[in-house]
C-alpha positions, -999 to +999 in steps of 0.1 A: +483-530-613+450-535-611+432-568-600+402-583-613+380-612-610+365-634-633+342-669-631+350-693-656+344-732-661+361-756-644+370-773-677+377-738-695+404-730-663+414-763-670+423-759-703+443-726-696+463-744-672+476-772-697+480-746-720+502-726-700+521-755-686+526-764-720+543-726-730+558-720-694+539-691-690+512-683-656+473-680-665+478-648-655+502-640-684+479-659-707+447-640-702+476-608-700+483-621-734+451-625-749+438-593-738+461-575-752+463-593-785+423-587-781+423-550-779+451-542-804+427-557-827+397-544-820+401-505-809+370-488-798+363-458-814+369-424-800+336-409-791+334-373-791+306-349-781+283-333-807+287-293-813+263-276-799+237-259-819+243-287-844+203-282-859+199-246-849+174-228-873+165-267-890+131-267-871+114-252-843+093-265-812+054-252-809+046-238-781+030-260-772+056-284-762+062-265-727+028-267-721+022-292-691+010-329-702-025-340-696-032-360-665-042-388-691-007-388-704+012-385-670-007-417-656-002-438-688+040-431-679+030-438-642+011-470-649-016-463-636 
């Protein structure tokens, strides 16, 4: 089991507790409830990593690209 905290509203917790007096249930098993009525519903979607060499041969870097920045450039990034 894993415990978690959350801040609500007084009225909001107040409203969960008449609620669950209501049903005979603890606030615990309503937000248990909800939470997993909320996730059945709304499954993330499996995220998987891209291939690698997913563009190879689509375009090519000039040389220029390792070349080091211009001391311009690098203070613009450092604010200054």
């Amino acid at each position: 089991m894993t415990h978690l905290t959350i801040t609500i509203s007084d009225a909001l917790l107040e409203k969960a507790i008449q609620k669950t007096s209501m049903q005979g249930i603890s606030v615990e098993e309503l937000i248990g409830n909800y939470l997993e009525e909320y996730v059945s519903q709304n499954p993330q979607p499996v995220v998987s990593a891209r291939p690698i060499g997913l563009v190879k041969g689509k375009f090519s870097l000039p040389d220029s690209f390792f070349e080091p920045l211009p001391e311009e450039l690098l203070d613009a990034f450092e604010g200054k």
